[in-house]
C-alpha positions as CSV (number, residue, x, y, z in Angstrom):
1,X,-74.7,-7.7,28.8
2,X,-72.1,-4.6,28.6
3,X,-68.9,-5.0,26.6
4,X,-65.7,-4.2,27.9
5,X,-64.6,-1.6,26.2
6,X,-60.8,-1.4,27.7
7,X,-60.8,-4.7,26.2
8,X,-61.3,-4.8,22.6
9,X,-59.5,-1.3,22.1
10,X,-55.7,-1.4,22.0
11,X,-53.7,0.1,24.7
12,X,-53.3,3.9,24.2
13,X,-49.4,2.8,24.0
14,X,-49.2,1.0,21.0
15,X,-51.8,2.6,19.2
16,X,-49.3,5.8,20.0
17,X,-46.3,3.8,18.1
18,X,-48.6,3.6,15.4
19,X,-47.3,6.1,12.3
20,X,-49.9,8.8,11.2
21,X,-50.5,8.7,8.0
22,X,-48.9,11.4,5.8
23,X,-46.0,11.6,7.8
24,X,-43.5,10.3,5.4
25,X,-42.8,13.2,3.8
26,X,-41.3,14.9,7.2
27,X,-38.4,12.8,7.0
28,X,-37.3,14.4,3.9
29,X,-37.2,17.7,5.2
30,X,-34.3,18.2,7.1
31,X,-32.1,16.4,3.8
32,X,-33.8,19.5,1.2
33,X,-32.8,21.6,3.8
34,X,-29.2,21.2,3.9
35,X,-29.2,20.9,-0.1
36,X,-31.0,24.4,-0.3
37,X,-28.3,25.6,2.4
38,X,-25.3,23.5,0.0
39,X,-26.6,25.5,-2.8
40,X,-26.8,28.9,-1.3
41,X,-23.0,28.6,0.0
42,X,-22.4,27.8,-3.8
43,X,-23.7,31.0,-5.2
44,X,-23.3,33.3,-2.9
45,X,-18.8,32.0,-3.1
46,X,-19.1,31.0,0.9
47,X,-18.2,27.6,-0.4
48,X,-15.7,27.4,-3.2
49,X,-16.3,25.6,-6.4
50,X,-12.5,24.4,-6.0
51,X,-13.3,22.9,-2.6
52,X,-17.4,21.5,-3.7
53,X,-19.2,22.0,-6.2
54,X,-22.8,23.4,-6.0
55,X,-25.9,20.6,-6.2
56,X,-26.3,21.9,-9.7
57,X,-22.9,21.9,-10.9
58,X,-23.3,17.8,-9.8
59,X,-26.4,17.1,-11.3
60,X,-25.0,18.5,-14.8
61,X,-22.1,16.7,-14.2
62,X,-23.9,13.3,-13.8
63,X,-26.1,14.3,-17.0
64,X,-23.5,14.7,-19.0
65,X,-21.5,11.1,-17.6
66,X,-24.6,9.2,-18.5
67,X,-25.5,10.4,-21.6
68,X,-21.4,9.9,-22.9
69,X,-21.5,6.2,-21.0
70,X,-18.9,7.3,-18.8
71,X,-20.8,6.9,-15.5
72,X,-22.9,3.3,-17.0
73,X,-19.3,1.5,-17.7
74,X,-17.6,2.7,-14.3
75,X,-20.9,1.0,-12.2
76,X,-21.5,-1.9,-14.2
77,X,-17.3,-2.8,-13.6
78,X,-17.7,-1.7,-9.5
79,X,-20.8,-3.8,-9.4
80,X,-18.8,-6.7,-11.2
81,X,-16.1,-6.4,-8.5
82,X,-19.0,-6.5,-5.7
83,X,-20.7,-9.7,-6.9
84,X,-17.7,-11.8,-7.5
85,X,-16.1,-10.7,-4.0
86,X,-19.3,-10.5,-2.1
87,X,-19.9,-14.1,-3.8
88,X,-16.7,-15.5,-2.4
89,X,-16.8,-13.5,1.0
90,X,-20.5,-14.8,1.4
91,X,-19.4,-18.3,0.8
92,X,-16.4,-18.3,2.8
93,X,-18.4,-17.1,6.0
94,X,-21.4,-18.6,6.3
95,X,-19.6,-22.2,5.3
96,X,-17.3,-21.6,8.4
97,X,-20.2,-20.8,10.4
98,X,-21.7,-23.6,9.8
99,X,-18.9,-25.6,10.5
100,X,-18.1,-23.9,13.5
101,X,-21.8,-23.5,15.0
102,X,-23.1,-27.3,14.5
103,X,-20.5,-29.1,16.1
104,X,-17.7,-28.6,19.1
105,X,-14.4,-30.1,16.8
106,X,-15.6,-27.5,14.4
107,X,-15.6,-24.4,16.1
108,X,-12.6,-25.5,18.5
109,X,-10.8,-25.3,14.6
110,X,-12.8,-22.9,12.9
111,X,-13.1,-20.1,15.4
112,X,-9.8,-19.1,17.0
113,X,-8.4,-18.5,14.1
114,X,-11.2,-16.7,12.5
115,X,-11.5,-14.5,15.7
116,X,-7.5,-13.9,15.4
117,X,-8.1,-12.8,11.6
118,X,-11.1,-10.6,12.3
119,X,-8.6,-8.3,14.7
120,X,-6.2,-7.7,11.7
121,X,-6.9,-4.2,10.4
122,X,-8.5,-5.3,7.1
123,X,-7.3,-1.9,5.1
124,X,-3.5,-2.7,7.0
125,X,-3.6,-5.6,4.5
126,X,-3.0,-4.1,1.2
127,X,0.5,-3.7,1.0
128,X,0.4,-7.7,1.5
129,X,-2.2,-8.2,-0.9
130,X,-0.7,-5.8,-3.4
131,X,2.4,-8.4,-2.8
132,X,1.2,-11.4,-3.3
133,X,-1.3,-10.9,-5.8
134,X,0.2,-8.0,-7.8
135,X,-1.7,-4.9,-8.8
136,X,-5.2,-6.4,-10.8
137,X,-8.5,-7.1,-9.8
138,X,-7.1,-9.7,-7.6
139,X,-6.2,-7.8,-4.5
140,X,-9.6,-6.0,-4.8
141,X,-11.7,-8.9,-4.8
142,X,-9.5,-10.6,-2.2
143,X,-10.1,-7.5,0.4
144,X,-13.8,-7.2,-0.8
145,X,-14.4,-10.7,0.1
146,X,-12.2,-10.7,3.6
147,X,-15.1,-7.4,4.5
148,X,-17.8,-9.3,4.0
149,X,-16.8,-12.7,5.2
150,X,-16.1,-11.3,9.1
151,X,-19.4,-9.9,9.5
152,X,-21.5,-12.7,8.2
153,X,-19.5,-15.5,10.1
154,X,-19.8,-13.6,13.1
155,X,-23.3,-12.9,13.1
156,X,-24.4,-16.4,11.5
157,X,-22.4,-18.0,14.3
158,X,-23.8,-16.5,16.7
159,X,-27.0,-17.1,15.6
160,X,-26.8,-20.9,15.8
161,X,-25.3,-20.9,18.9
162,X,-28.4,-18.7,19.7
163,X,-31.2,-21.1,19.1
164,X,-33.1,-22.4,22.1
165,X,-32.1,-25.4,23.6
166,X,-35.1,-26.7,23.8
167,X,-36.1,-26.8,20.3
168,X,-33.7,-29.7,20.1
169,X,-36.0,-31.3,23.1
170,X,-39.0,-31.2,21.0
171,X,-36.8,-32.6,17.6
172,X,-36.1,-35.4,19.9
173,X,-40.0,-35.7,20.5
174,X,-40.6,-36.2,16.8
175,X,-37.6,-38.0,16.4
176,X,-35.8,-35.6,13.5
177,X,-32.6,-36.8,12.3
178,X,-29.9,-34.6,12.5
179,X,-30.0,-33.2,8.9
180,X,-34.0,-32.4,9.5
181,X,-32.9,-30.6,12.7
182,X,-30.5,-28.7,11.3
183,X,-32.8,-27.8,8.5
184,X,-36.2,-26.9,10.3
185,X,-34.8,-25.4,13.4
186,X,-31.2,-24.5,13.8
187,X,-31.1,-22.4,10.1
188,X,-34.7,-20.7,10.6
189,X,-33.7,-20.2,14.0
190,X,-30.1,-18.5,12.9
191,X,-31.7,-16.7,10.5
192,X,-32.6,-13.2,12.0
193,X,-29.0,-12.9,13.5
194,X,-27.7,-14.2,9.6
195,X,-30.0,-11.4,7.7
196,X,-28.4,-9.3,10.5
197,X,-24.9,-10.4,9.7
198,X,-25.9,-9.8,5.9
199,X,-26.9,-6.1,5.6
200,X,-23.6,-5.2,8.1
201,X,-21.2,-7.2,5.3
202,X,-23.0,-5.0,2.8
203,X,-22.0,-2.1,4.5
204,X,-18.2,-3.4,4.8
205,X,-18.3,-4.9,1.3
206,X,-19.0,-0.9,-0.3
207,X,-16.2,0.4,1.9
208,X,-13.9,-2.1,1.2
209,X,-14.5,-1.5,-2.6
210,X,-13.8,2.2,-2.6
211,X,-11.1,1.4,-1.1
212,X,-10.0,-1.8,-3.2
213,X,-10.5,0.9,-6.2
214,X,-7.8,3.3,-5.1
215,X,-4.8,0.8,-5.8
216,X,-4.2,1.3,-9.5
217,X,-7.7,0.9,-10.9
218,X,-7.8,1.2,-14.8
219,X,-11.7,1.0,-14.4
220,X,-14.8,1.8,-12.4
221,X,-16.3,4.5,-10.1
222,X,-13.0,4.6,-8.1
223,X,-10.9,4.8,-11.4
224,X,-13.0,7.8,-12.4
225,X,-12.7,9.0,-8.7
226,X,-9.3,9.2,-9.2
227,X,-9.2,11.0,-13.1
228,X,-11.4,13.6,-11.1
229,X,-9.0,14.5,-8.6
230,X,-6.2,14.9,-10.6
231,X,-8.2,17.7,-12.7
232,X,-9.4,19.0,-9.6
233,X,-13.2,17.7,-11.0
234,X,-14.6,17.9,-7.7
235,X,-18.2,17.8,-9.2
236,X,-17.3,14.1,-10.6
237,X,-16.1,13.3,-7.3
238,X,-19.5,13.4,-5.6
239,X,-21.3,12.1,-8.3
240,X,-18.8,9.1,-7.7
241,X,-19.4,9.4,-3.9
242,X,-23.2,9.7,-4.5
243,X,-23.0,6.6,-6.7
244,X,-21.5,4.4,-4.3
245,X,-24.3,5.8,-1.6
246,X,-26.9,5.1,-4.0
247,X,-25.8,1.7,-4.8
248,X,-25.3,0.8,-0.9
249,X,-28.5,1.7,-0.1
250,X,-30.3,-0.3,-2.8
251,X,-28.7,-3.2,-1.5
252,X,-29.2,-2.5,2.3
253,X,-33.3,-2.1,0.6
254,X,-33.0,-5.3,-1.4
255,X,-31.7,-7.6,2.2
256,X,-34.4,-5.5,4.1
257,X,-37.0,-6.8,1.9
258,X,-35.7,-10.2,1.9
259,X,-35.8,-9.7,5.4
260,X,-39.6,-8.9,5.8
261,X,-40.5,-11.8,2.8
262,X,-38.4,-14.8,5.2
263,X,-39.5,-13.5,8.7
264,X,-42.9,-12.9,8.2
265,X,-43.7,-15.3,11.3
266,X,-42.0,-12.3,13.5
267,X,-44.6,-9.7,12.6
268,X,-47.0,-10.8,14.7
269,X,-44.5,-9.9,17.6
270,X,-44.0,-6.0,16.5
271,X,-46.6,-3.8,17.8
């Protein structure tokens, strides 16, 4: 009796989507390249220190702000600012998505006006804010939350409204209340889109602070932004910028992960 080879052997396709190992490394070629190239316009005075200062210049510069606590203090107050408005903004959206997304009455209330909100230009709203709420940590948290809270409600929304009709067939089957439905099929079944929903806010939250820190911050990466460009400091200014990268893409890491650890049912889909 003759095995089938074809098969037991996985099609030439997917074994082809498979990453060779050792390959990792390529992907950092192309970002060493264009700091080699940064720092050759530096020295050579193609590219001005006035205008941006050389990769060296900038990792001094950051040296020197850690070891006198200047760069520690401004991150642990911008990270303060995140938590507390990506807290709120977190809250605020997925609550209304649930309202809106498990029952008709609450999304006819919910949703129009959230979808009338979410076309306001969100940065357009800091004149208001600064208004009503003066010129504190108020307003900042305020717009940080209002960035995160569209994105989340949108995507969470849609992914209850997203879930299979027929799961609620088979909860009638095994006769689930409405509470056990809700908890073992509509929120597992939203969650992709949510996680989704989640790593976009993230992206909106970190804007919306560097942002929220220009309007008469007396702390922070954005207070030291500001310092810097009145000195014409342009090497603290990219250590600010590189900051704020830094700390977006640990937290786009830190959802990703949570991401593989609560949809490890969906790996057995990816080839």
């Amino acid at each position: 009796m003759e095995l089938d080879v074809r098969a037991t052997s996985p099609p030439a396709r997917v074994r082809s989507r498979r990453r060779l190992p050792g390959t990792g490394w390529k992907r950092l070629l192309s970002p060493l390249a264009l700091l080699g190239l940064w720092q050759v316009a530096s020295v050579t005075g193609l590219l001005p220190e006035r205008l941006l200062a050389a990769p060296a210049a900038v990792a001094a510069t950051a040296l020197d702000l850690v070891l006198d606590g200047t760069l520690p203090e401004a991150i642990a107050v911008s990270m303060q600012r995140v938590l507390i408005g990506f807290g709120a903004g977190a809250a605020i959206g997925v609550g209304l998505a649930l309202v809106a997304g498990l029952s008709r009455a609450g999304e006819h209330t919910v949703d129009p006006p959230m979808q009338m909100l979410r076309a306001l230009p969100l940065f357009g709203l800091i004149p208001l804010f600064i208004l009503w709420f003066g010129i504190g940590e108020t307003p900042k948290i305020v717009l940080l939350a209002l960035g995160v809270a569209f994105p989340l409600y949108l995507n969470t929304f849609s992914g209850i409204r997203g879930v299979d009709g027929r799961l609620g067939e088979v909860a009638e089957m095994l006769r689930l209340t409405r509470a056990e439905l809700i908890r073992h099929i509509v929120l597992p079944g939203a969650l992709p889109q949510a996680l989704v929903g989640l790593r976009q806010s993230l992206g909106v939250g970190w804007l919306a602070l560097i942002v929220a820190e220009q309007i008469n911050a007396d702390a922070g990466l954005g207070h030291m932004i500001n310092d810097a460009r009145e000195f014409l400091r342009t090497d603290v200014i990219v250590v600010g910028l590189l900051v704020y990268c830094v700390l977006g893409l640990l937290t786009d890491s830190l959802v990703r992960l949570l991401e593989r650890r609560a949809l490890t049912w969906r790996r057995g889909l990816l080839t």
